[in-house]
N, C-alpha and C positions, 0 to 999 in steps of 0.2 A: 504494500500500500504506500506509494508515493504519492507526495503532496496533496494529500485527501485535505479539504476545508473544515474543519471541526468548530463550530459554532461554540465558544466556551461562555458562562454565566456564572459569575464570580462578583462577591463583595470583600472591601473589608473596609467597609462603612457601617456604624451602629452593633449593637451588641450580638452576642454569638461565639462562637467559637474561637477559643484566642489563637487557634493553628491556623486558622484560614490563610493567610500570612504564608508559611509555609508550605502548607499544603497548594497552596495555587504556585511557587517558587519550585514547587516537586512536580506541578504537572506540568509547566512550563518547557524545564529542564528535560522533564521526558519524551512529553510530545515533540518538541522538536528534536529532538535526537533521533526520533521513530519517522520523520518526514512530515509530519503533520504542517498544514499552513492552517495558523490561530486564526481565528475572526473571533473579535471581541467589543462589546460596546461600552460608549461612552458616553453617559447621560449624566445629566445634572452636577457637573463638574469631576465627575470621578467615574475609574473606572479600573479593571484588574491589574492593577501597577504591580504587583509583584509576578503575577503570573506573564505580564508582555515582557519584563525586564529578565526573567529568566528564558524565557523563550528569547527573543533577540540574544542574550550572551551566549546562549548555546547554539545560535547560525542558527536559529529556524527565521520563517516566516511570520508574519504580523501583519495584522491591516485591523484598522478601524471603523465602526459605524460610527456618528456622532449624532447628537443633537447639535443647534447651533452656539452654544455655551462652550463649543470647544476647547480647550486649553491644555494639550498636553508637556506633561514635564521633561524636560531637557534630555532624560535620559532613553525617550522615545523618539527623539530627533528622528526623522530617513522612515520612519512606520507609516506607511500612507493612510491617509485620512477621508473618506466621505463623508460630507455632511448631510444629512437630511432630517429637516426642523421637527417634521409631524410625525409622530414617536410607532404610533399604527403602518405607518409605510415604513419606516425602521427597521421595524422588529418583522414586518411582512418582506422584507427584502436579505435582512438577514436570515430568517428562514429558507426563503427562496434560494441562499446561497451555499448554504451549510448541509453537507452529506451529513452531517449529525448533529444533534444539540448533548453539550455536554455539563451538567452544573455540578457546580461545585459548594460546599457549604458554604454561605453568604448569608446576605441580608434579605428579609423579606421584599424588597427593592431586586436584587436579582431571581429571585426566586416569579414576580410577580414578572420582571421580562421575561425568564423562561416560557411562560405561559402563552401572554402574550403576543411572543413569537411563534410558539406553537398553534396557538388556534386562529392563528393566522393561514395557516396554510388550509383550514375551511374543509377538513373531511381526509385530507391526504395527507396522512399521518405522518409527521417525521421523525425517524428515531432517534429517543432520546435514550442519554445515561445518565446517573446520579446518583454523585459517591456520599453515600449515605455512612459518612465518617460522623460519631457521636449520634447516628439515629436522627441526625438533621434532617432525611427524608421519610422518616419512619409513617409520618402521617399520607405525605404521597404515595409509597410504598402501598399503603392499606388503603386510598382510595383506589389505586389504578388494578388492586384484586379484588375492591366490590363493586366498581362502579365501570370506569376501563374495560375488563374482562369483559362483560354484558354490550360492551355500545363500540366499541372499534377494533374490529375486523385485525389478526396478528398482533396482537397489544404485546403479546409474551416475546417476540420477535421485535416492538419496537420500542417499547419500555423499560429500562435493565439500571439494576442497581448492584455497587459496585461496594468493597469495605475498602479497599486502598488503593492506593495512584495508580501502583501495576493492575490492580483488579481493573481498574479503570479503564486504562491503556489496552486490554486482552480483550474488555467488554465492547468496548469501541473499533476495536480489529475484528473483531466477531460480527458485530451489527454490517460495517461496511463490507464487508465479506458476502455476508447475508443480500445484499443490493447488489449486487455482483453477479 
């Protein structure tokens, strides 16, 4: 799997998990090393700075969605940037771009673009992963086996939760494999 587009959904804005920090700095580091090209957004002035900064130091790829608030920090120099203001076309275009969506523990802020981005693509499900590090998706998890399972067609094939980075990295090789 070379340079597959992996749609990532990361905070480390507001309370939550104090490894998110790292834990996006681990899948950074990973995914690019594995060929991955990041796409990642950036709204409301912030966005997964640990996880683009470990990805760029380890030669991968990067590019950004923006709102128009954009500002990024020095250390993303050279990361191309789109802008586009109305968040619904955003999150419908990062969808549209992304062979996967993949979240990571954050804030209810990334968690709510996950979404978002997903039910934007309006019935044509895309798969996602979600590393359920701390039980952060434990609620997701238990919606998408009572409510998922009953209402979208392959859920088990496009739904997948992960306990650690490599989990992560194997589940996301699997899923794209799976489209393949």
């Amino acid at each position: 799997m070379s340079m597959a587009v992996i749609g990532i959904f990361a905070s480390d804005k507001g309370p939550g998990d104090p490894e998110r920090a790292s834990l996006m700095s681990q899948t950074g580091t990973l995914f690019a090393r594995r060929g991955a090209q990041l796409l990642c957004l950036w709204e409301n002035g912030g966005g997964p700075l640990p996880l683009m900064t470990a990805a760029k130091t380890a030669g991968g790829a990067v590019s950004v969605l923006a709102d128009a608030d954009v500002a990024l920090p020095p250390t993303l120099s050279g990361v191309p940037v789109r802008v586009l203001p109305e968040r619904a076309a955003r999150h419908a275009l990062f969808a549209e771009e992304a062979e996967v969506l993949v979240a990571l523990p954050g804030s209810l802020a990334s968690t709510s673009a996950l979404f978002g981005s997903w039910a934007s693509r309006q019935g044509r499900a895309k798969p996602m992963v979600m590393l359920n590090r701390h039980r952060a998706f434990e609620v997701v998890k238990g919606f998408a086996g009572d409510v998922l399972s009953h209402s979208v067609a392959g859920y088990d094939r496009n739904v997948q939760f992960a306990d650690s980075v490599e989990d992560l990295w194997n589940k996301v090789s699997w899923v794209l494999e799976q489209k393949r």
